[in-house]
Residue frames as a rotation matrix with the C-alpha (Angstrom) as fourth column:
UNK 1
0.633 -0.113 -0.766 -113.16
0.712 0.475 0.518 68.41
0.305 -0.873 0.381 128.30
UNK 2
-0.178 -0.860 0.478 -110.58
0.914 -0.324 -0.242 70.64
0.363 0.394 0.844 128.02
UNK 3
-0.570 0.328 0.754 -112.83
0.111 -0.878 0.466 73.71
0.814 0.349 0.464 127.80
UNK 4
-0.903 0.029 0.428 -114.77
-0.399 -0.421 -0.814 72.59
0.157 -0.907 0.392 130.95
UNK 5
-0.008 0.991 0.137 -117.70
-0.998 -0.017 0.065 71.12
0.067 -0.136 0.988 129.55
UNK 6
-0.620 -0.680 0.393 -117.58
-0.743 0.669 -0.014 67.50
-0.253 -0.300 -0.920 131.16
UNK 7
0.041 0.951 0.307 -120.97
-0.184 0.310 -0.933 66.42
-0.982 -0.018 0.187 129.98
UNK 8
0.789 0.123 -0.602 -120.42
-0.599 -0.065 -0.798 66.88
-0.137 0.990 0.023 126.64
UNK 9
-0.445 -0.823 -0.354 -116.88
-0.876 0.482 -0.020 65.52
0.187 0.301 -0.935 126.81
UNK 10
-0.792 -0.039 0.609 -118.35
-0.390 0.800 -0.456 62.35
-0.469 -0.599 -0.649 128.35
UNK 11
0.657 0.722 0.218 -121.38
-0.024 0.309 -0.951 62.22
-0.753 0.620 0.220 125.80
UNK 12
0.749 -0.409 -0.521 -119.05
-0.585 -0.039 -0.810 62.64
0.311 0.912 -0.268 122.59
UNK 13
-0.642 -0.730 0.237 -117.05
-0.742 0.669 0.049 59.69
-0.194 -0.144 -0.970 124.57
UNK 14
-0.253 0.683 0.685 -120.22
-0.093 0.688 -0.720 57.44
-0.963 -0.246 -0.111 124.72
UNK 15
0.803 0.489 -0.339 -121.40
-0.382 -0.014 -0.924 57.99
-0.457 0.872 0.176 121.06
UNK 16
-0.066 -0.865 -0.497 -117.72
-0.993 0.006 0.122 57.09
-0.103 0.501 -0.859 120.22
UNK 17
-0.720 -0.249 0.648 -118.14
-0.487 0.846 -0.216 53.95
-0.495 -0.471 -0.730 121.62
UNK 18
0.418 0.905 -0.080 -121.93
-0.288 0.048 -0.956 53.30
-0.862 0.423 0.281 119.91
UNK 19
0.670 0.185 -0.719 -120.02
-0.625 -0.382 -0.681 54.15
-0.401 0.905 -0.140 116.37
UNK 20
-0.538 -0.773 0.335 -117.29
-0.771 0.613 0.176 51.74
-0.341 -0.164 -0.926 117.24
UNK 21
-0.410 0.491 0.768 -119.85
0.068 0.856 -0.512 49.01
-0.909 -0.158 -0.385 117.29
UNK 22
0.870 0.211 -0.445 -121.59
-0.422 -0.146 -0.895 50.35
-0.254 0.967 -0.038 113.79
UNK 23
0.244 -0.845 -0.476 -118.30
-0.929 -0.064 -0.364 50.19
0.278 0.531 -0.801 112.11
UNK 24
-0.878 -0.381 0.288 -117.33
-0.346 0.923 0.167 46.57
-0.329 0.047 -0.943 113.40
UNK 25
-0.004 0.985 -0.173 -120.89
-0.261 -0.168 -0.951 45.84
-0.965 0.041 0.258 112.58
UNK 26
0.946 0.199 -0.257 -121.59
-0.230 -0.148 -0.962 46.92
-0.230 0.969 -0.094 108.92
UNK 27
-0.001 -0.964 -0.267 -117.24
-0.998 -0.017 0.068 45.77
-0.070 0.266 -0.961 108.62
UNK 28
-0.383 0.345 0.857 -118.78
-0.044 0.920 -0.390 42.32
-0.923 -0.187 -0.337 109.28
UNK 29
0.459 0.888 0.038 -121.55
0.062 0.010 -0.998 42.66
-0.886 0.461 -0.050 106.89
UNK 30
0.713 -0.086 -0.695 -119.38
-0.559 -0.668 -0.491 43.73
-0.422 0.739 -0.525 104.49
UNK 31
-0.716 -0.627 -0.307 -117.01
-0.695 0.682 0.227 40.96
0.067 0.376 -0.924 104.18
UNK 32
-0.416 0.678 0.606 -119.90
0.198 0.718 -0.667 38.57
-0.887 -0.158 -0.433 104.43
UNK 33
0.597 0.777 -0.199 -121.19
-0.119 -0.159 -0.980 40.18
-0.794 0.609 -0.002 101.51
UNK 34
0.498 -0.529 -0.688 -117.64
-0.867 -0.303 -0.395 40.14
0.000 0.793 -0.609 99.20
UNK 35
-0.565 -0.664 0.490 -117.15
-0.724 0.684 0.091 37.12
-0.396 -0.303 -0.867 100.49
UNK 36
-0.135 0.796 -0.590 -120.60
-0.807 0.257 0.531 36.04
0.574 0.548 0.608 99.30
UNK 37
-0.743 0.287 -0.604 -121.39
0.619 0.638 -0.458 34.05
0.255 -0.714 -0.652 103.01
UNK 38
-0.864 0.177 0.471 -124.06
-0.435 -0.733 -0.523 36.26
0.253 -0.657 0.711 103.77
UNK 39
0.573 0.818 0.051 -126.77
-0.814 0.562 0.147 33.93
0.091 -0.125 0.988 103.38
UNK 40
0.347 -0.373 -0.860 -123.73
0.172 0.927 -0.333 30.57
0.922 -0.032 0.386 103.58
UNK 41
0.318 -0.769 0.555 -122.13
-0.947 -0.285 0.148 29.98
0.045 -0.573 -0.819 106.82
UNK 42
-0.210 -0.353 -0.912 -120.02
-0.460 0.859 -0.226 26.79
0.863 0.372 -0.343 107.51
UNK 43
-0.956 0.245 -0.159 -121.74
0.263 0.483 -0.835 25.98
-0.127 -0.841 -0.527 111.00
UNK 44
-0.355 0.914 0.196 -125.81
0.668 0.101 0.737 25.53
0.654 0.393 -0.647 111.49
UNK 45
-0.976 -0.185 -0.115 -127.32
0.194 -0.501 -0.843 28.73
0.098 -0.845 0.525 112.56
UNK 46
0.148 0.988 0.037 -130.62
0.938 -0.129 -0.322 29.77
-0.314 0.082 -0.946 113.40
UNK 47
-0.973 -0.221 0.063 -132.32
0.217 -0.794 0.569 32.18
-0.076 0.567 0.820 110.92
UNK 48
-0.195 0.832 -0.519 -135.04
0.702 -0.251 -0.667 34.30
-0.685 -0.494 -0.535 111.67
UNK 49
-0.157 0.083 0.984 -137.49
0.812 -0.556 0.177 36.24
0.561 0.827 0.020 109.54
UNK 50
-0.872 -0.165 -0.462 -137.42
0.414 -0.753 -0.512 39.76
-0.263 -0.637 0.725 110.67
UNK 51
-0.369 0.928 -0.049 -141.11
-0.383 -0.104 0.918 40.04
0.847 0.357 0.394 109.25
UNK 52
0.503 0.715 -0.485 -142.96
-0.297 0.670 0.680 37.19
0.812 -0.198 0.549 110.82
UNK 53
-0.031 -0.521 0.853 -140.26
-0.983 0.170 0.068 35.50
-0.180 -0.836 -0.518 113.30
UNK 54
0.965 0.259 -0.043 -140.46
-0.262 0.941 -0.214 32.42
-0.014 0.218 0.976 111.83
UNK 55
-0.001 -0.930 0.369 -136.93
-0.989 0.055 0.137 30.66
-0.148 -0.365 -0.919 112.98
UNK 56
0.917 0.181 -0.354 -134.91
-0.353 0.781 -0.515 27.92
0.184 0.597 0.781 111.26
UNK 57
0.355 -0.935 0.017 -131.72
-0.286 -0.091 0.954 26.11
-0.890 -0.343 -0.299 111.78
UNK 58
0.787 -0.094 0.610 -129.46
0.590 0.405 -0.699 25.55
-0.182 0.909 0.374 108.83
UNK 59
-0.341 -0.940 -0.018 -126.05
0.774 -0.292 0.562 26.22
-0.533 0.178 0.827 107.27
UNK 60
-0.987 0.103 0.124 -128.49
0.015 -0.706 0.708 28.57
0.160 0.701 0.695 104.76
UNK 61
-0.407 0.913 -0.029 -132.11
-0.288 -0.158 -0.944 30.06
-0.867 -0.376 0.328 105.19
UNK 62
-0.068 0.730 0.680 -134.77
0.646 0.552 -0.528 29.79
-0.761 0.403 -0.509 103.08
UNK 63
-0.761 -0.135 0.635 -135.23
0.616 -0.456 0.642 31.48
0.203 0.880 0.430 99.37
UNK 64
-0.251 0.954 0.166 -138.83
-0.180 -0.215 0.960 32.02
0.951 0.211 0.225 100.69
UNK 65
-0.654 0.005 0.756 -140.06
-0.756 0.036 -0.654 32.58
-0.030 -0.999 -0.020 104.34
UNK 66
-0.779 0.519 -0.350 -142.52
0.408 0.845 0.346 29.44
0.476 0.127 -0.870 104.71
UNK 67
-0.307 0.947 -0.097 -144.83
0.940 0.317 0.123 31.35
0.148 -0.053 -0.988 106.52
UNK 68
0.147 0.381 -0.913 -144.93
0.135 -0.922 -0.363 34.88
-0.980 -0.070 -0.187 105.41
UNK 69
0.749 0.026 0.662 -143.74
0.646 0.195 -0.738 34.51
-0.149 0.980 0.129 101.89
UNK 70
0.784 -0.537 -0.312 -141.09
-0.540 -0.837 0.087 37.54
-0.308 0.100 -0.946 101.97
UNK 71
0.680 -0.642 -0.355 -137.61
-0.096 0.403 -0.910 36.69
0.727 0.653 0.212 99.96
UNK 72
0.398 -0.541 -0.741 -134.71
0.907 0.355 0.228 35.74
0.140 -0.762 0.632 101.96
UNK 73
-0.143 -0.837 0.529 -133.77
0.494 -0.523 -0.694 39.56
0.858 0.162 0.488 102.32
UNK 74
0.188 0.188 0.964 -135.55
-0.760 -0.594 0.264 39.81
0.622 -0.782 0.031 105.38
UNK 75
0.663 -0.197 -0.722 -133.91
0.577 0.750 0.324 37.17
0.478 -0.632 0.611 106.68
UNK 76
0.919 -0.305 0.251 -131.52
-0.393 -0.768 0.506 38.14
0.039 -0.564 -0.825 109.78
UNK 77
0.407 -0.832 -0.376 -128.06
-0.399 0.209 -0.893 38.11
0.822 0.514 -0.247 109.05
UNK 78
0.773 -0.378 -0.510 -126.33
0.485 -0.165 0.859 36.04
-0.408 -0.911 0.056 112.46
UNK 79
0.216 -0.872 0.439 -123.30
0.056 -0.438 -0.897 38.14
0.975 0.218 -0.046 112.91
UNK 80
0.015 -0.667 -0.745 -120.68
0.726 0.520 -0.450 37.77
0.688 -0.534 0.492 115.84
UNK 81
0.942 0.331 0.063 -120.87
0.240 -0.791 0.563 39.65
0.236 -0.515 -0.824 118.80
């Protein structure tokens, strides 16, 4: 910005903002995982396979998609917006 080039300053402001959101993101994910809630939460949510789309409510998903068979690691995590 400084230098004159306002495009760029204003694109390396926007990507700032993107990586913000990663980082609160995967900062989520990450206490969910050391916390060992990533598959538990204490309210019923809806969980969706990211295969098939097959969508459940429940405090916890399924071990096994019921109607693609995939393990619960393609289940989507809900995480907070």
């Amino acid at each position: 910005e400084d230098e004159g080039f306002m495009y760029v300053a204003e694109t390396f402001k926007k990507v700032a903002v993107v990586e913000n959101c990663h980082y609160l993101l995967f900062d989520q994910l990450y206490n969910m995982y050391t916390t060992s809630t990533l598959y538990k939460q204490e309210e019923s949510r809806k969980w969706k396979c990211s295969q098939c789309g097959y969508e459940a409510d429940g405090k916890t998903p399924w071990k096994t998609c019921p109607l693609c068979g995939l393990p619960q690691g393609y289940v989507q995590i809900p995480v907070q917006k």
